[in-house]
VOGU-175417 format. One record per residue (C-alpha): y, x, z; chain. Coordinates in Angstrom, 3 decimals. Example, Ala and Ser with C-alpha at 12.3 -4.5 7.8 and 13.67 -1.06 7.14 Angstrom:
% residues 2
      north       east         up   chain
     -4.500     12.300      7.800       A
     -1.060     13.670      7.140       A
//
This chain:
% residues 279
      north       east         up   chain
      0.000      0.000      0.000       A
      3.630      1.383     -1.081       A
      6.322      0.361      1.411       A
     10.051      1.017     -0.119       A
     12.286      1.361      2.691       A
     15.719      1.149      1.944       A
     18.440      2.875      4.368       A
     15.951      5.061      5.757       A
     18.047      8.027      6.602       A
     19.677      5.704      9.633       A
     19.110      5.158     12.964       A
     16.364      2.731     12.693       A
     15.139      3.760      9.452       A
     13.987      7.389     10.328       A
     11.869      5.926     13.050       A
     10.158      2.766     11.180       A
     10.005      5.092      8.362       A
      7.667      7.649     10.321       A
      5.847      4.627     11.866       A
      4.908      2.889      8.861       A
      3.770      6.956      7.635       A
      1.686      7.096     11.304       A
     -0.029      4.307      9.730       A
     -1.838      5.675      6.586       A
      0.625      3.884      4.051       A
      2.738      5.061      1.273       A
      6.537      5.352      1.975       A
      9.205      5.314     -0.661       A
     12.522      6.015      1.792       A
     15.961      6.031      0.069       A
     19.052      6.267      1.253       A
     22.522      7.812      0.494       A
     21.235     11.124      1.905       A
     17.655     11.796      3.331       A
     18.599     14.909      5.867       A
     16.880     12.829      8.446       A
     13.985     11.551      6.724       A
     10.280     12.258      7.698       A
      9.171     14.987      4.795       A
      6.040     13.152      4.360       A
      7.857     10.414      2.373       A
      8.401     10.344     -0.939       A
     12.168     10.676     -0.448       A
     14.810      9.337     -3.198       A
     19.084      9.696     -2.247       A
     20.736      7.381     -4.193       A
     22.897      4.180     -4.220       A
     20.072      1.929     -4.502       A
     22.693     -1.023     -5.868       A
     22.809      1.359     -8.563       A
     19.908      0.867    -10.465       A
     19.059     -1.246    -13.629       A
     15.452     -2.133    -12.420       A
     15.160     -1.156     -9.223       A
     11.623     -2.126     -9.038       A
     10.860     -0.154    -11.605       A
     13.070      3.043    -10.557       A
     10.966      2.901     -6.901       A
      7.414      2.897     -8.287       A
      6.685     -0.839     -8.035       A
      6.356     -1.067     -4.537       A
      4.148     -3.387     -3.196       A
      6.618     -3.927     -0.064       A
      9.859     -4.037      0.205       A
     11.725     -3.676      3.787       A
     15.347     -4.112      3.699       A
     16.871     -1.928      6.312       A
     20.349     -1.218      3.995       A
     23.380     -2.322      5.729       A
     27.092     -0.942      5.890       A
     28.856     -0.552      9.266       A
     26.546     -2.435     11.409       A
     28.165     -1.878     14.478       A
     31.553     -2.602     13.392       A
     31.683     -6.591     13.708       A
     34.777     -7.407     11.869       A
     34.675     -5.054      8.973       A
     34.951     -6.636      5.588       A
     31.822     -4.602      4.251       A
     29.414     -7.467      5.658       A
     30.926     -9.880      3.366       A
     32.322     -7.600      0.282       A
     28.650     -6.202      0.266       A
     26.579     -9.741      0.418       A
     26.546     -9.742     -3.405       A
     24.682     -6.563     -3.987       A
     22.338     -7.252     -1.603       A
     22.097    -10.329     -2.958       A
     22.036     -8.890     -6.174       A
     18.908     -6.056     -5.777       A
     16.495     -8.309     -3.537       A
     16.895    -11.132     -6.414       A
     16.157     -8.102     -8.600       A
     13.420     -6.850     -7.008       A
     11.479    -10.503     -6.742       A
     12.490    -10.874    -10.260       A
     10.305     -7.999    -11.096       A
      7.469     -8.744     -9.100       A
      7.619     -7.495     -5.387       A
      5.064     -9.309     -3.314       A
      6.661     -9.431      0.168       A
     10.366     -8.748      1.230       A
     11.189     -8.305      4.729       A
     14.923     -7.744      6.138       A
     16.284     -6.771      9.002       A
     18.121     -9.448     10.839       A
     20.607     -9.235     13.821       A
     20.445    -12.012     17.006       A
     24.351    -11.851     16.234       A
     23.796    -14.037     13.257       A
     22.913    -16.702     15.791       A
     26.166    -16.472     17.654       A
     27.036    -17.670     20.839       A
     24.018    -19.206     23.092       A
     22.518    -19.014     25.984       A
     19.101    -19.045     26.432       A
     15.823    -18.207     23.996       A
     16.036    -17.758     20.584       A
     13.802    -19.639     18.892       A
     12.665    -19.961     15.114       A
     14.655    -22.971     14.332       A
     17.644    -22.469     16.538       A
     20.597    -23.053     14.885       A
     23.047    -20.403     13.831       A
     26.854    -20.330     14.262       A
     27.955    -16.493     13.949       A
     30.809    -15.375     15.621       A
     31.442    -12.355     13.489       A
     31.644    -10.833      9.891       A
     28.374     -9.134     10.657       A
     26.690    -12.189     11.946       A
     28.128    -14.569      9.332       A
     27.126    -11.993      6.523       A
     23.566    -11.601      8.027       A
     22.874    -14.951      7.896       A
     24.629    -15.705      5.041       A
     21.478    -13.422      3.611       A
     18.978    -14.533      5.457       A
     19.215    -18.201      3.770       A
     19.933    -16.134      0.445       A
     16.554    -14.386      0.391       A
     14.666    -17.567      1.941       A
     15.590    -19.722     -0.755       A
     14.846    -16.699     -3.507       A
     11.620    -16.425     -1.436       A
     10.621    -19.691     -2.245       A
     11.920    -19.656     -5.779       A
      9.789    -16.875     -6.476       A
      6.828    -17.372     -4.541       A
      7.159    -14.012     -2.724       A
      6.261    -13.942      0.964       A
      9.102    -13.431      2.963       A
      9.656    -11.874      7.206       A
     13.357    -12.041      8.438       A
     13.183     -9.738     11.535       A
     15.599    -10.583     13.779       A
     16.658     -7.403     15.894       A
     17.413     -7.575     19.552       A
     19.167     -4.452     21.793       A
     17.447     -1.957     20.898       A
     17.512      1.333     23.613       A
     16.968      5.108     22.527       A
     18.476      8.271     23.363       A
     19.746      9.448     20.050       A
     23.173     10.495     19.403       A
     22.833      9.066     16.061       A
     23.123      5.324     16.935       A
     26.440      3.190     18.264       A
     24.970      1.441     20.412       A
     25.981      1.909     24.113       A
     22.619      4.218     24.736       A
     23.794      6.014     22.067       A
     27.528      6.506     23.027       A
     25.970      7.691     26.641       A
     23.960     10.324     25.364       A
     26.901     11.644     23.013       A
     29.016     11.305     26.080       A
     26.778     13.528     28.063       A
     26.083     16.505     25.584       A
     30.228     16.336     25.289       A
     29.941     17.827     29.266       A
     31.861     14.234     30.679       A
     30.493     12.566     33.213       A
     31.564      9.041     33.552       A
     31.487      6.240     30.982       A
     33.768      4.025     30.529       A
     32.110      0.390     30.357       A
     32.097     -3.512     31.107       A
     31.344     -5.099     34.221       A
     27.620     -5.561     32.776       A
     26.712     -9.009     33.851       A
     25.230     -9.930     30.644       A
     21.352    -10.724     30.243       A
     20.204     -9.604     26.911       A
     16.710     -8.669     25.261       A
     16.252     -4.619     25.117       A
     13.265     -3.044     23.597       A
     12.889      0.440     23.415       A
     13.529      2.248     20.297       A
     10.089      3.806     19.558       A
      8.622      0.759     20.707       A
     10.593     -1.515     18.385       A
      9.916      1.096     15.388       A
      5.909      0.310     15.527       A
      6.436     -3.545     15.829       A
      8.430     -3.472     12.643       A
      5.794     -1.189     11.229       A
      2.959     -3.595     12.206       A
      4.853     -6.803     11.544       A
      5.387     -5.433      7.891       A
      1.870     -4.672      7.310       A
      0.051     -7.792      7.802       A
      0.927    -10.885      6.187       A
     -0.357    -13.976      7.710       A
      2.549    -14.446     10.016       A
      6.531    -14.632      8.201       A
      9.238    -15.993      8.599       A
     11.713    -15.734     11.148       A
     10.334    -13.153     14.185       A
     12.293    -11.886     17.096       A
     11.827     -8.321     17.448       A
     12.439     -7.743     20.896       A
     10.719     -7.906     24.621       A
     10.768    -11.665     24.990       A
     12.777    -11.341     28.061       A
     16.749    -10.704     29.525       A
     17.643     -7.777     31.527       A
     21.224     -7.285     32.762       A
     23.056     -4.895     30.649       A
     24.068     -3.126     34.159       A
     20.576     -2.359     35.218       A
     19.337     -1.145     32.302       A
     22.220      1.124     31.448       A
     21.850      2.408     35.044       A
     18.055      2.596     34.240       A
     18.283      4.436     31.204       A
     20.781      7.083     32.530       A
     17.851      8.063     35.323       A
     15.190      7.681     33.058       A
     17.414     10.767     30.868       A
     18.205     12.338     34.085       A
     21.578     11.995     33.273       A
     24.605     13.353     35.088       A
     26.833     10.246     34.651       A
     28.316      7.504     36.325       A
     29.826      4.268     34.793       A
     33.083      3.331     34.805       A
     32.648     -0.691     35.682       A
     35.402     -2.656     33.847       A
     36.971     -0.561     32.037       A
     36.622     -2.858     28.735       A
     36.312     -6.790     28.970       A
     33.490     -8.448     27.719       A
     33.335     -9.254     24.004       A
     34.418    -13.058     23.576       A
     30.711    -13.834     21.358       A
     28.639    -12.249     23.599       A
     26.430    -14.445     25.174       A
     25.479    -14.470     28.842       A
     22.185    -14.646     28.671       A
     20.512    -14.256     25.336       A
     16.804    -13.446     24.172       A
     14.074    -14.037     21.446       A
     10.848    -16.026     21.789       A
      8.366    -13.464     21.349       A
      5.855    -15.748     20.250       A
      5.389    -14.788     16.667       A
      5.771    -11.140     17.746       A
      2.779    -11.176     20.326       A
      0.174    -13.044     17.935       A
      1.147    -10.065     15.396       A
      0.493     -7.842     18.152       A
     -2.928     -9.227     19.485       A
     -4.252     -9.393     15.992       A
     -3.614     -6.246     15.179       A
     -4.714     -5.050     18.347       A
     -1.460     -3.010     19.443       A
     -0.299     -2.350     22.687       A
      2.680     -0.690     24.492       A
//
């Protein structure tokens, strides 16, 4: 099986990337530039919007997983909606041609504000550019999906905690922090309850989500379950052995995020017990 993983020199791409590799398959990664990228991929840089026949340029994958997206952690910039076409553009493209499954990576932020678990069917009212343009695709691609009769997953990320200095999240911004020699962090008051799942973790659940097929649709990648954003922060910092301290209230809370906000791991844990995988 040939998996084409676009935006695979990011921060969640070189992980699933290597995953998916762990697992015996074939691994088309392409990206803008590939520095990052496991060398046992078959590695292509390019501007994947670029191409006539994308399909055709990649090998004919048998899988494609859509991990390309601009500025992901910047919520208002006009990227998530000046890009929707393209993306729009290659996946139609790539269905046209004859992929047979096309999973995406989703963001709870397309869901907006709520309070509570995330199911399947919960409705959607994004309080961002990035949420509106993520779900914006996510009904793009289902109804292509069913136009084409390709089997479709939308995986819908949660919080997702690693130690790399390569991400934005606020794990990520703590470990840069640290290697810069300061040691406190400026933060929120951290009352919110939201889903975290560990980054290598999350990286083999995508990778064994993507491989089998008799469970799509909409699946919440996360751990099923809130944590307070204080506790976990202060978790992960001893868990690095960390010298830093937070800075409690130095930024107010975003207006959109939630205050307690998680997936329904259903779908996720049948994956997991049929393919026998445990963490």
């Amino acid at each position: 099986m040939k998996v084409l993983v676009t935006g695979a020199n990011g921060y969640l791409g070189q992980g699933i990337v290597k995953s998916i590799l762990d697992k015996g398959y074939e691994v088309v990664a392409t990206d803008l530039s590939m520095q990052y990228v496991d060398n046992r991929a078959d590695k292509v840089a390019c501007n994947l919007f670029e191409a006539d026949n994308p399909f055709t340029y990649f090998g004919q994958p048998d899988i494609l997983l859509h991990l390309a997206w601009r500025d992901g952690f910047a919520h208002n910039s006009d990227t998530h909606i000046n890009d929707l076409h393209m993306h729009y553009k290659f996946i139609k493209t790539m269905m046209e041609s004859g992929i047979e499954k096309v999973s995406v990576m989703g963001s709870m932020h397309e869901v907006g504000f709520f309070e509570g678990s995330i199911q399947e069917d919960t409705p959607c009212q994004p309080m961002s550019l990035y949420g509106i343009g993520k779900n914006a695709l996510r009904n793009i691609v289902q109804l292509l999906a069913s136009q084409y009769k390709v089997d479709f997953q939308w995986l819908r990320g949660y919080y997702i905690v690693g130690n790399s200095h390569f991400g934005n999240s606020v794990f990520s911004k703590i470990t840069a922090t640290v290697q810069e020699g300061k040691t406190e962090f400026p933060f929120t008051m951290g009352q919110n309850k939201c889903d975290f799942i560990d980054y290598d973790i999350f990286c083999e659940q995508v990778a064994v989500t993507v491989e089998q097929n008799k469970i799509n649709g909409i699946i919440n990648m996360g751990s099923g379950k809130p944590e307070k954003l204080a506790d976990r922060v202060e978790r992960f910092i001893k868990e690095n052995n960390y010298n830093i301290k937070l800075k409690y209230g130095a930024f107010p809370d975003r207006p959109y995020d939630s205050k307690a906000i998680w997936g329904d791991g259903t779908k996720l844990q049948a994956i997991l017990a049929a393919s026998h995988y445990e963490f």
